[in-house]
Backbone as CSV, one residue per row, in Angstrom:
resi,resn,N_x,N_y,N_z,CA_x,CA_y,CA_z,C_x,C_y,C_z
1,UNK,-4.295,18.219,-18.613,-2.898,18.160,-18.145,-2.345,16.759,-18.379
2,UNK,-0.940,16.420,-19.038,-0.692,15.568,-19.266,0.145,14.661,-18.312
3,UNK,0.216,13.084,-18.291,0.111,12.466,-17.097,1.779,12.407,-16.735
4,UNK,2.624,12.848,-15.793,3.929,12.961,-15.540,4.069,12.548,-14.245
5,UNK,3.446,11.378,-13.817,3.614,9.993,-12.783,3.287,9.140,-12.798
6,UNK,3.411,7.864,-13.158,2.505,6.708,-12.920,2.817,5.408,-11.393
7,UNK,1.596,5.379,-10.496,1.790,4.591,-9.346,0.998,3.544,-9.579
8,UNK,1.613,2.672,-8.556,1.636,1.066,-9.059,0.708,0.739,-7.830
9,UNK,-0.238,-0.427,-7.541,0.253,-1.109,-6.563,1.338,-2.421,-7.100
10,UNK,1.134,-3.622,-6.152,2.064,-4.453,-6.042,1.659,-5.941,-6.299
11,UNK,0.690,-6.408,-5.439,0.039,-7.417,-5.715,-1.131,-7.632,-6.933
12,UNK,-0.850,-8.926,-7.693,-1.817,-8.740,-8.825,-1.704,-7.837,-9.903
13,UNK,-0.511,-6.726,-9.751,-0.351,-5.869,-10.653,0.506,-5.707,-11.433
14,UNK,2.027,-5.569,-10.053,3.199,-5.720,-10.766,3.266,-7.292,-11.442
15,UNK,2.926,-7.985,-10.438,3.122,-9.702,-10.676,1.967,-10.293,-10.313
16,UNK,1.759,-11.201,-10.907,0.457,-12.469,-10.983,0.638,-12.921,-9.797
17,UNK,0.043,-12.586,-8.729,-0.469,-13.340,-7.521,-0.738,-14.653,-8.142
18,UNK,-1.616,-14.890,-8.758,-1.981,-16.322,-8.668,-0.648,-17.581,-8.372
19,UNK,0.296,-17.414,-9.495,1.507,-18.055,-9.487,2.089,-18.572,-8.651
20,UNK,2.502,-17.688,-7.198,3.367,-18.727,-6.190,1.965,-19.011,-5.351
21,UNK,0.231,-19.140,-5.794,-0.626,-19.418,-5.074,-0.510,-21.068,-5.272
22,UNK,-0.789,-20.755,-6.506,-1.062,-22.253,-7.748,-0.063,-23.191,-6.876
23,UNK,1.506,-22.345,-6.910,2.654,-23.487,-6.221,2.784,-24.031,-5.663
24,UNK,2.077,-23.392,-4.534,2.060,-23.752,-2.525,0.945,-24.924,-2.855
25,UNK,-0.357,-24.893,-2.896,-0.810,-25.618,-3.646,-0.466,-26.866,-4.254
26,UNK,0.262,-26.960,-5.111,0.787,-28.157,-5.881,1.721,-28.475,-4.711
27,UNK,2.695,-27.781,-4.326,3.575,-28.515,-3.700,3.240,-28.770,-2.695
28,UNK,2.298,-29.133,-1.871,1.729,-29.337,-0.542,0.750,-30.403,-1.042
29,UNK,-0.193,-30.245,-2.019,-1.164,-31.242,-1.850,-1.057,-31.834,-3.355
30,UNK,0.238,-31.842,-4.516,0.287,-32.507,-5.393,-0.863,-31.931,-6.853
31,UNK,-0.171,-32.566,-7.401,-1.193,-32.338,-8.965,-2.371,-32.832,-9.107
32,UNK,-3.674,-32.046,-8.028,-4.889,-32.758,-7.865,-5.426,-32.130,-8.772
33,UNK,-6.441,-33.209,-9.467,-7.313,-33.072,-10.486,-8.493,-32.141,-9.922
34,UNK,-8.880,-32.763,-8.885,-9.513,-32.132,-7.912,-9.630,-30.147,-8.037
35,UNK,-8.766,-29.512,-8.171,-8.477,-28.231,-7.820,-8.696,-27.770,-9.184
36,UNK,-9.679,-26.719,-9.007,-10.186,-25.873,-9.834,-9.230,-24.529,-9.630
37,UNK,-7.849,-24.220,-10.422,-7.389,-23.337,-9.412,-7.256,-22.257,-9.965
38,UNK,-8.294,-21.137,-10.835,-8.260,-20.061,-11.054,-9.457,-20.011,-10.277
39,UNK,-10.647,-21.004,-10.072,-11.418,-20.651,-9.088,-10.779,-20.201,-7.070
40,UNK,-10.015,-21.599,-7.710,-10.149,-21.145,-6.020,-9.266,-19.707,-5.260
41,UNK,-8.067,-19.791,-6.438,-7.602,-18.147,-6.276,-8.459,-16.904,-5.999
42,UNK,-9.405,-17.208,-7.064,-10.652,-16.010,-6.583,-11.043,-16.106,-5.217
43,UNK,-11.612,-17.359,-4.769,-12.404,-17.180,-3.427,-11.031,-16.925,-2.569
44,UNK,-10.066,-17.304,-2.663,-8.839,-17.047,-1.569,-8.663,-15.463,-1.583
45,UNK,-8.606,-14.999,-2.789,-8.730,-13.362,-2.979,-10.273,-13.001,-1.678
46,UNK,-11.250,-13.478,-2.556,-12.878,-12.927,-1.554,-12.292,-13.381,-0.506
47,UNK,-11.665,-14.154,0.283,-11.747,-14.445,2.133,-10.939,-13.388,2.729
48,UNK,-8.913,-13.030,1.701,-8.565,-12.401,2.291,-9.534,-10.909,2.112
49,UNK,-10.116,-10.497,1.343,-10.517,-9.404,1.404,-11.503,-9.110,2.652
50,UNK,-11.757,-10.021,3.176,-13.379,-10.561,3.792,-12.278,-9.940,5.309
51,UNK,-11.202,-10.451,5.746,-10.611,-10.448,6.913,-9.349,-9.470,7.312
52,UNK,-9.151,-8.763,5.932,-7.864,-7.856,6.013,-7.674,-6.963,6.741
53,UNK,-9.113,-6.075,6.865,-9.152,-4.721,7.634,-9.082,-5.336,8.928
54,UNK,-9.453,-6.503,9.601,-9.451,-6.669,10.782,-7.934,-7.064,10.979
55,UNK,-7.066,-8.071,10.075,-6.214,-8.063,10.345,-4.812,-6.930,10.647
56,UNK,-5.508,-5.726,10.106,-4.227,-4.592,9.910,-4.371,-3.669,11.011
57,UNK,-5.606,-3.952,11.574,-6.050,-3.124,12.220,-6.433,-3.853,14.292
58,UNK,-5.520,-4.896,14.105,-5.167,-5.788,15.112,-6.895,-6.692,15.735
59,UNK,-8.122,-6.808,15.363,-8.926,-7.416,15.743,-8.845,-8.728,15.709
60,UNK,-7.820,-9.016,14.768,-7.488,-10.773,14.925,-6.476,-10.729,14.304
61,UNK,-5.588,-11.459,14.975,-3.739,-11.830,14.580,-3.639,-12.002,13.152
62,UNK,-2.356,-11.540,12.686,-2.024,-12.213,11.395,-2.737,-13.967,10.933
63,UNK,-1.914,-14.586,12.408,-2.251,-16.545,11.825,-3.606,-16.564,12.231
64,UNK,-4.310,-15.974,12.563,-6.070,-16.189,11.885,-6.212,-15.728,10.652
65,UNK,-5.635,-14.533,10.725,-6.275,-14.197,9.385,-5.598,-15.005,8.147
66,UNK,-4.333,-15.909,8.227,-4.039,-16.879,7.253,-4.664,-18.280,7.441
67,UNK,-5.194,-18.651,8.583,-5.843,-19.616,8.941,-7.039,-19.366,8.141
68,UNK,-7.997,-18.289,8.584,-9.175,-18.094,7.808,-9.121,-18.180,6.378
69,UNK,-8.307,-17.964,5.840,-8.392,-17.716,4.081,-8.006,-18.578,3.845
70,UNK,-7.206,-19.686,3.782,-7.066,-21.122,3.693,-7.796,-21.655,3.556
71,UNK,-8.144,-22.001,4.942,-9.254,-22.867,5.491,-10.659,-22.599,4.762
72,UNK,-10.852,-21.448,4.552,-12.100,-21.253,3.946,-12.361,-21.402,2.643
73,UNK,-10.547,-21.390,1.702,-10.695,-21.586,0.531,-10.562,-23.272,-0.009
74,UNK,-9.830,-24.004,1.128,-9.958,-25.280,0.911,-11.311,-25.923,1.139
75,UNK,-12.290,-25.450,1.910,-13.634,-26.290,2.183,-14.319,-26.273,0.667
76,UNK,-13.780,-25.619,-0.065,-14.935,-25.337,-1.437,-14.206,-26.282,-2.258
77,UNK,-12.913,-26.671,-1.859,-12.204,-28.014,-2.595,-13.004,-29.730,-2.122
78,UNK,-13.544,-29.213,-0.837,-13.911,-30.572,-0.193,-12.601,-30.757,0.412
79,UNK,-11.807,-30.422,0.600,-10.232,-30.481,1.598,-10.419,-29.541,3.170
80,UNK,-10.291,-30.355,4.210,-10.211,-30.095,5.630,-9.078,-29.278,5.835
81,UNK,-8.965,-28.749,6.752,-7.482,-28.544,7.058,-8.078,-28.216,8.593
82,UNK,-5.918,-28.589,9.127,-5.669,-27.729,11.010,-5.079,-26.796,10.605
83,UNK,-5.203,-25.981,12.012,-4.532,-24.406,12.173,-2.881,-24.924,11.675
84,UNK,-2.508,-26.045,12.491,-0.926,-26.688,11.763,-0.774,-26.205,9.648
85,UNK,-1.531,-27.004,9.757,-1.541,-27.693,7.925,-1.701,-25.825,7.265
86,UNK,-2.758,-25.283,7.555,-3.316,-23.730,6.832,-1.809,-23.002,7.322
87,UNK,-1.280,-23.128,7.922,0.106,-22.036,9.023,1.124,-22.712,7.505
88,UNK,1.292,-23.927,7.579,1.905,-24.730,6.502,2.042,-23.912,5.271
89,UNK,1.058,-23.827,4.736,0.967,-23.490,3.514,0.952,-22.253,3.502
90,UNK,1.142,-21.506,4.603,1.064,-19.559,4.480,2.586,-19.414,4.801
91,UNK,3.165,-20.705,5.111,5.051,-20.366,4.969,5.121,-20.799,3.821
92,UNK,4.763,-22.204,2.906,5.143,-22.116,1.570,4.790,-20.569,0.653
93,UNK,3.658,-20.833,0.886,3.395,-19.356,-0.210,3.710,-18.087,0.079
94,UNK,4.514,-17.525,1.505,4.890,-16.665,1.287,6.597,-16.390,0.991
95,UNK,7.142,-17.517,1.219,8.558,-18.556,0.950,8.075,-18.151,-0.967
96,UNK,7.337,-18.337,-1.452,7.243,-18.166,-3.162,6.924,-16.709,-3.015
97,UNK,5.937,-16.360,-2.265,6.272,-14.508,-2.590,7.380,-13.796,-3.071
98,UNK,8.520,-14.194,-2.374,9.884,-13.733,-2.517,10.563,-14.248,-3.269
99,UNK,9.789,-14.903,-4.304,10.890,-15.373,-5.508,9.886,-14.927,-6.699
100,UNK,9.124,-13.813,-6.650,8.460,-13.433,-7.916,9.506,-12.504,-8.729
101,UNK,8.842,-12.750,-9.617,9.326,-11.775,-10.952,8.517,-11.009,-11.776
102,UNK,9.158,-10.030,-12.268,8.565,-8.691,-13.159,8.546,-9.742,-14.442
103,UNK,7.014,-9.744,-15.018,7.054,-10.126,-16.531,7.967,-9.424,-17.641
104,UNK,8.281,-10.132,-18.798,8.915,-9.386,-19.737,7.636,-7.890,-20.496
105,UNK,6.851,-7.665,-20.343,6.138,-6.916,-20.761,5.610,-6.271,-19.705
106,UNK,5.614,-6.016,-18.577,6.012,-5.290,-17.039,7.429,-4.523,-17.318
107,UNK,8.549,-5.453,-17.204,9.831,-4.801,-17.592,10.065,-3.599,-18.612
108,UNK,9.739,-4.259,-19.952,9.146,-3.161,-20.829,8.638,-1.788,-20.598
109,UNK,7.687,-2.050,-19.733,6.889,-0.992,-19.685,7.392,-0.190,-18.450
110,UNK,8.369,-0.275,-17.767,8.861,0.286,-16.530,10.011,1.273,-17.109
111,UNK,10.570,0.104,-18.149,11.895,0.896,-18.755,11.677,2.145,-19.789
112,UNK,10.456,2.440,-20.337,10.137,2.815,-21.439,9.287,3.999,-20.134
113,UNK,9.005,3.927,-19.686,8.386,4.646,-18.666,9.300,6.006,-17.593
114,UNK,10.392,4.960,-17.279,11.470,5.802,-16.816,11.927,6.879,-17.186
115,UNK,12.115,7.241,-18.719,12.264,8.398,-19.431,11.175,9.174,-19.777
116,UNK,10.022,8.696,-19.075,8.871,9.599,-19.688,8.261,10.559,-18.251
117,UNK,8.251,9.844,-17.021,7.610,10.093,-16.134,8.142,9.620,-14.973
118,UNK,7.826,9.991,-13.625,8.298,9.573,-12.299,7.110,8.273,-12.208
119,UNK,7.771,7.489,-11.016,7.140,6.043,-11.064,7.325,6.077,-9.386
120,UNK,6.148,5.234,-9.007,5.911,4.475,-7.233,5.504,3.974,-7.383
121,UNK,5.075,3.434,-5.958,4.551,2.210,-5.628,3.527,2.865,-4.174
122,UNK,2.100,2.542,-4.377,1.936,2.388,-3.382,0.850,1.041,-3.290
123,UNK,1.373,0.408,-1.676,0.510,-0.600,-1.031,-0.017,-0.729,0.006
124,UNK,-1.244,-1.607,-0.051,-1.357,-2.235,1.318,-0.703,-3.389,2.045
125,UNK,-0.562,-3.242,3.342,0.046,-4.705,3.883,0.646,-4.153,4.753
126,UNK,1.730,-5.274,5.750,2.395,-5.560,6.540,4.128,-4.894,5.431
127,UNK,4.590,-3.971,6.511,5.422,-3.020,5.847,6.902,-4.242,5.445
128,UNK,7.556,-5.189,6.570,8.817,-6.008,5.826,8.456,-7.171,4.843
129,UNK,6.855,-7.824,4.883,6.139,-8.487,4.458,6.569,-7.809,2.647
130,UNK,5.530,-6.648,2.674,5.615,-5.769,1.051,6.913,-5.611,0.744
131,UNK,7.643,-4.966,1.423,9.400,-4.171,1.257,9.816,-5.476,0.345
132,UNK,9.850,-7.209,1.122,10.370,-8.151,0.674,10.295,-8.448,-0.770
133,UNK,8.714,-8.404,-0.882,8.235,-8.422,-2.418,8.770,-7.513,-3.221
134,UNK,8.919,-6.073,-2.996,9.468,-5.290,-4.140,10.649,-5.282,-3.985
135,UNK,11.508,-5.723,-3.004,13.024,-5.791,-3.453,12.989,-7.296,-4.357
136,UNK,12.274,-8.042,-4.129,12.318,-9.173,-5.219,12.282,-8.943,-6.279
137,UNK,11.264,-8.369,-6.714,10.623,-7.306,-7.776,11.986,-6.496,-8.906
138,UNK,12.793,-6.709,-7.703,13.770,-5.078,-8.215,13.593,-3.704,-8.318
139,UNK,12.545,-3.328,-7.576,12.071,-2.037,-8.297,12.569,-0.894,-7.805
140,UNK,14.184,-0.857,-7.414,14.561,0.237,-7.401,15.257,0.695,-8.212
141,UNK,15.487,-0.726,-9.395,15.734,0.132,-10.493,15.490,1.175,-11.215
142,UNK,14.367,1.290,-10.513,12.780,2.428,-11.675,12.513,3.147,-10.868
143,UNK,12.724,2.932,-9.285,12.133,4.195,-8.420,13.126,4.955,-7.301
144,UNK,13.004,5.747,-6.550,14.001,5.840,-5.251,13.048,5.565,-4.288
145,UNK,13.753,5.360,-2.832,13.056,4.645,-1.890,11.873,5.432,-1.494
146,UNK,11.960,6.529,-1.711,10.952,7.663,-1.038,9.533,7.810,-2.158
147,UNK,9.759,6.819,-3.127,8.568,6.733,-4.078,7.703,5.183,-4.220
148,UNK,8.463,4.664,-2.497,7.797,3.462,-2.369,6.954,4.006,-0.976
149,UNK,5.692,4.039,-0.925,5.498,3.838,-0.006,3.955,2.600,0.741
150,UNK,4.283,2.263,1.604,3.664,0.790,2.229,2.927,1.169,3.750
151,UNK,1.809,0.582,3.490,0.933,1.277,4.750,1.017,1.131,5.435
152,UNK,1.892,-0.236,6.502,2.291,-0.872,7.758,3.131,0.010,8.022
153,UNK,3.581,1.467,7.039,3.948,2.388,8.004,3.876,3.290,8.510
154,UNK,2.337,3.136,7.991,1.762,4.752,8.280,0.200,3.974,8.928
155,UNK,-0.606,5.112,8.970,-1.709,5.420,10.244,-3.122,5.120,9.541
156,UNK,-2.878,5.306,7.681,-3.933,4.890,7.288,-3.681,3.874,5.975
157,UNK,-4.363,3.416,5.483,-4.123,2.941,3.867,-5.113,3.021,3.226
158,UNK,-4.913,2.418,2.090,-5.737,2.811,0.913,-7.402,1.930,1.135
159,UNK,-8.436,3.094,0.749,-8.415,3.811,-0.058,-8.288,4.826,0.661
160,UNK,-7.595,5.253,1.722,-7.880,6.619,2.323,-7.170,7.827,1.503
161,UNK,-7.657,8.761,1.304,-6.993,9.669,0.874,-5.691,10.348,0.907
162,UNK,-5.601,10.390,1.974,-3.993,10.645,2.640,-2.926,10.001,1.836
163,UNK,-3.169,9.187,1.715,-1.898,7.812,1.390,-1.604,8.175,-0.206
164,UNK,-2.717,8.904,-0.930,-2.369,9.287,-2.182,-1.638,10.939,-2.240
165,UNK,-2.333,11.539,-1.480,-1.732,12.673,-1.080,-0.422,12.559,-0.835
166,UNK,0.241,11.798,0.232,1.569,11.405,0.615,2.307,11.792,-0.142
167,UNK,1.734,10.874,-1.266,2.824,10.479,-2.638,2.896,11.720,-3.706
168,UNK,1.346,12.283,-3.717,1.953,13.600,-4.434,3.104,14.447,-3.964
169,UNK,2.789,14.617,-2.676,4.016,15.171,-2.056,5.258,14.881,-2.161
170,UNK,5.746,13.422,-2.383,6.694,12.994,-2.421,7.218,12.808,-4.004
171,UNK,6.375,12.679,-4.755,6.814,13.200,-6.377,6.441,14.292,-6.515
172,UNK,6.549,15.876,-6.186,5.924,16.864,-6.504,5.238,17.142,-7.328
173,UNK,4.048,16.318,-7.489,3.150,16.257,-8.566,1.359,16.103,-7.880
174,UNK,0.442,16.996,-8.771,-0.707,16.811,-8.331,-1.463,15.812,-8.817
175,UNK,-2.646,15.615,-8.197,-3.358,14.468,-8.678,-3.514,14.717,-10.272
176,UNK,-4.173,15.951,-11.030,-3.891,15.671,-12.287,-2.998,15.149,-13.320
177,UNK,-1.987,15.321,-12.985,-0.526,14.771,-13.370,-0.088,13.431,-12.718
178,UNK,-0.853,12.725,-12.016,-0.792,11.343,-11.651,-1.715,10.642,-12.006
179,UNK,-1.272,8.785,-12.332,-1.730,7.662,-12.849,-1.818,6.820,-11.607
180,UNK,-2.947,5.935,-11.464,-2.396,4.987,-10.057,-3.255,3.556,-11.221
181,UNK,-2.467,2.656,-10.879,-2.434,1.674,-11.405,-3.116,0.250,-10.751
182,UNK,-4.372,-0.267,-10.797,-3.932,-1.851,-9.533,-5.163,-2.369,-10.002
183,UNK,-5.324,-3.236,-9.116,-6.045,-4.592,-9.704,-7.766,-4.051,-8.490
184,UNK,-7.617,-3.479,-7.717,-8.537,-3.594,-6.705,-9.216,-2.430,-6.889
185,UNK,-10.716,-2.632,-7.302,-11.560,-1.461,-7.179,-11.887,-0.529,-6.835
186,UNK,-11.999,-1.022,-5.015,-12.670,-0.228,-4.162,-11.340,0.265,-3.509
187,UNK,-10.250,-0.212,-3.673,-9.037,0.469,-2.929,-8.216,1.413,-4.078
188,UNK,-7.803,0.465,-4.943,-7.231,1.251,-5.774,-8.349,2.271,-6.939
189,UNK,-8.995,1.723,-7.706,-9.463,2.604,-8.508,-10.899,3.886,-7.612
190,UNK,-11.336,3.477,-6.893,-12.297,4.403,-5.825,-11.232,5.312,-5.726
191,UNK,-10.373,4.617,-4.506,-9.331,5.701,-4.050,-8.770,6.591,-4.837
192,UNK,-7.961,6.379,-5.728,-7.132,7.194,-6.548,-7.892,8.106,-7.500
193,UNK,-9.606,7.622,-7.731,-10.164,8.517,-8.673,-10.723,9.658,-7.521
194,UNK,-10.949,9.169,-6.561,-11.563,10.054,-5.574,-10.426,11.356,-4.916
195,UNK,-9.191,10.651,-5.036,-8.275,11.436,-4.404,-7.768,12.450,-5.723
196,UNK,-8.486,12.562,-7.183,-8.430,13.253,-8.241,-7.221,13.164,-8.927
197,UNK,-7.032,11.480,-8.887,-6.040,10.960,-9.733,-6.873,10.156,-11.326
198,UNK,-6.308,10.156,-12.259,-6.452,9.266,-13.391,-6.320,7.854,-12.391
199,UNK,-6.881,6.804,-13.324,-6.974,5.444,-12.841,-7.345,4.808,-13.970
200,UNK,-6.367,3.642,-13.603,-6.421,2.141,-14.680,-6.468,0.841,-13.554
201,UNK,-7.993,0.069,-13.813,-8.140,-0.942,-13.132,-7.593,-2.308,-13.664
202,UNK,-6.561,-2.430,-13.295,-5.661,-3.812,-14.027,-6.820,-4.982,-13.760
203,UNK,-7.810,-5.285,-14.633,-8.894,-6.424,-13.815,-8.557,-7.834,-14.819
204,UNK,-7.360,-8.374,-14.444,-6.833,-9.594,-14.559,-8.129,-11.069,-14.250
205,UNK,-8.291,-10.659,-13.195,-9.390,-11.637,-12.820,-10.524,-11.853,-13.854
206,UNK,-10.945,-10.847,-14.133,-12.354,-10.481,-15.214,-13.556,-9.960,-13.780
207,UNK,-13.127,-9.669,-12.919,-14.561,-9.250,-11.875,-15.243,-8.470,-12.646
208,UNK,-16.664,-8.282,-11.937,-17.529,-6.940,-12.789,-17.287,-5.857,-12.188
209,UNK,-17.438,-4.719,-12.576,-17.631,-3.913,-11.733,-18.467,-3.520,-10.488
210,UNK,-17.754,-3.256,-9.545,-18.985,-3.406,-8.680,-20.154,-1.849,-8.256
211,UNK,-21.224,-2.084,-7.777,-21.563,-0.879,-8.078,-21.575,0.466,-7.241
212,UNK,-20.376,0.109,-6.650,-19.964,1.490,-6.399,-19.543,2.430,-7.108
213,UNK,-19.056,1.901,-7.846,-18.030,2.121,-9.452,-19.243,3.191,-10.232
214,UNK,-20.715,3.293,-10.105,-21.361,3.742,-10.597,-20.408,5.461,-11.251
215,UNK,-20.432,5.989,-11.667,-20.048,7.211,-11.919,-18.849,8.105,-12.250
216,UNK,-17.912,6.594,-11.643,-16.497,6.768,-11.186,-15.873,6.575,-13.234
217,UNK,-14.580,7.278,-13.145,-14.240,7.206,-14.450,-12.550,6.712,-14.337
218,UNK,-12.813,5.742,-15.187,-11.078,4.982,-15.262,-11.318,3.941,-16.370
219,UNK,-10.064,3.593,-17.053,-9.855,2.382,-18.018,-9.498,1.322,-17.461
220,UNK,-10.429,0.465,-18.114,-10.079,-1.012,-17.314,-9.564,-1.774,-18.498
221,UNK,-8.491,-2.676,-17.949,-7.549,-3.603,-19.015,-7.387,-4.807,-17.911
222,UNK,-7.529,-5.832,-19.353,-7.453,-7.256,-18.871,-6.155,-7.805,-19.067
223,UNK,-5.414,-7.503,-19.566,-3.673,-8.255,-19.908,-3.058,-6.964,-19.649
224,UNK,-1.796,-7.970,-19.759,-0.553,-6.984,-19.248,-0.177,-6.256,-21.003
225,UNK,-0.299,-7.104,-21.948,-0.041,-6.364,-23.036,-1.101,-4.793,-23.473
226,UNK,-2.339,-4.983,-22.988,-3.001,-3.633,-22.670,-2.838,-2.775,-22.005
227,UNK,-2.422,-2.866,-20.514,-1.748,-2.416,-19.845,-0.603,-1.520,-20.416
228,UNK,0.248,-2.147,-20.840,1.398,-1.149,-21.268,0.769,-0.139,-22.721
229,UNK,0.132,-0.809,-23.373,-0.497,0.442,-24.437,-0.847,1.714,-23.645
230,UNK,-1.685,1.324,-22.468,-2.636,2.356,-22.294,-1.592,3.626,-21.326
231,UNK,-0.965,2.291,-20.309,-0.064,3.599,-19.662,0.848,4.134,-20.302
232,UNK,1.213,3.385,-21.469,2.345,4.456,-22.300,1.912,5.293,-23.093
233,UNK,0.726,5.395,-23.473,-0.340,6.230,-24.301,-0.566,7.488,-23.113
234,UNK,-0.498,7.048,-22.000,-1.535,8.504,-21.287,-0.399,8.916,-20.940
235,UNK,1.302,8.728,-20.624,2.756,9.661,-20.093,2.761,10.111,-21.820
236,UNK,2.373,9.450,-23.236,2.818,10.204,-24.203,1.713,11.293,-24.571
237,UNK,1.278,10.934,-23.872,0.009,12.395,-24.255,-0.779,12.965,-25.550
């Protein structure tokens, strides 16, 4: 059956997380030679991953859980930080969240997409937190509101099953006839292959697979210029 939806997530996918990371960064602690900073993006990725479920799920406040991923990603710099200074830099960088942009080869591939197939979004996160990002984004150019949906407003998130289900429902389309798109393994590509969707692991980073992944079937692409081959290859059928 040929593919007549493709879903997104948001972070790392639509747009390079790293970017307003790198910023906050520079603009807080300057053009240090010091900063290894595709490394330290990674470990800031491993901490929030390390603390998220507790954070969504109220076991520790939001400003721990930005305290923790900071703090934990600056000690591998040899840089200290206070709960002040880490709070600091989780208003710069999320102050740059809201000024991201769709790449020119993202754009491309949204517009060229529009005439082929229905398009969403689904994420994890804090529901005005995400909303902010994809109205930055623009992406209602490409979707209607009812094909965004964000887990701070519902009961479960990804990888739970439900949350993909949702969305079939809401594009009247079954998992065979849906694409889910994202950067995260065990949320996005587990989930969406499990919930008997096609899957493309956007793995920007270069991670390995991990081995849960054992058995599981999806295309993995490292650039955004692959990316658009592959999803415009599987809506042309």
């Amino acid at each position: 059956m040929s593919i007549r939806g493709v879903v997104f997530d948001v972070d790392d996918t639509l747009y390079d997380m790293a970017q307003p990371f790198y910023n906050a960064l520079r603009r807080l602690y300057g053009e240090r030679s010091a900063f290894d900073l595709p490394a330290l993006f990674l470990s800031f990725r491993r901490y929030s991953d390390e603390r998220f479920e507790e954070s969504q799920t109220g076991k520790i406040s939001m400003d721990e859980f930005y305290i923790y991923r900071i703090r934990k990603t600056l000690e591998e710099a040899d840089v200290q930080t206070t709960d002040a200074q880490a709070l600091a830099f989780q208003r710069v960088y999320m102050g740059l969240q809201y000024q991201i942009q769709l790449s020119p080869t993202i754009v491309r591939m949204l517009n060229d997409l529009r005439t082929r197939a229905k398009i969403g979004i689904i994420t994890n996160g804090e529901s005005t937190h995400q909303r902010k990002k994809i109205a930055s984004l623009g992406m209602s150019k490409w979707m209607p509101e009812e094909a965004i949906i964000v887990s701070g407003d519902l009961k479960f998130r990804k990888p739970d099953q439900r949350i993909f289900q949702l969305m079939e429902e809401r594009l009247e389309l079954n998992g065979a006839q849906l694409l889910y798109v994202g950067d995260s393994f065990d949320l996005d590509v587990a989930g969406s292959t499990e919930a008997g969707w096609s899957a493309v692991w956007f793995n920007r980073r270069k991670r390995s697979v991990p081995s849960s992944g054992a058995g599981l079937s999806f295309t993995e692409v490292p650039s955004e210029d692959m990316l658009l081959s592959v999803v415009l290859k599987a809506v042309r059928g």
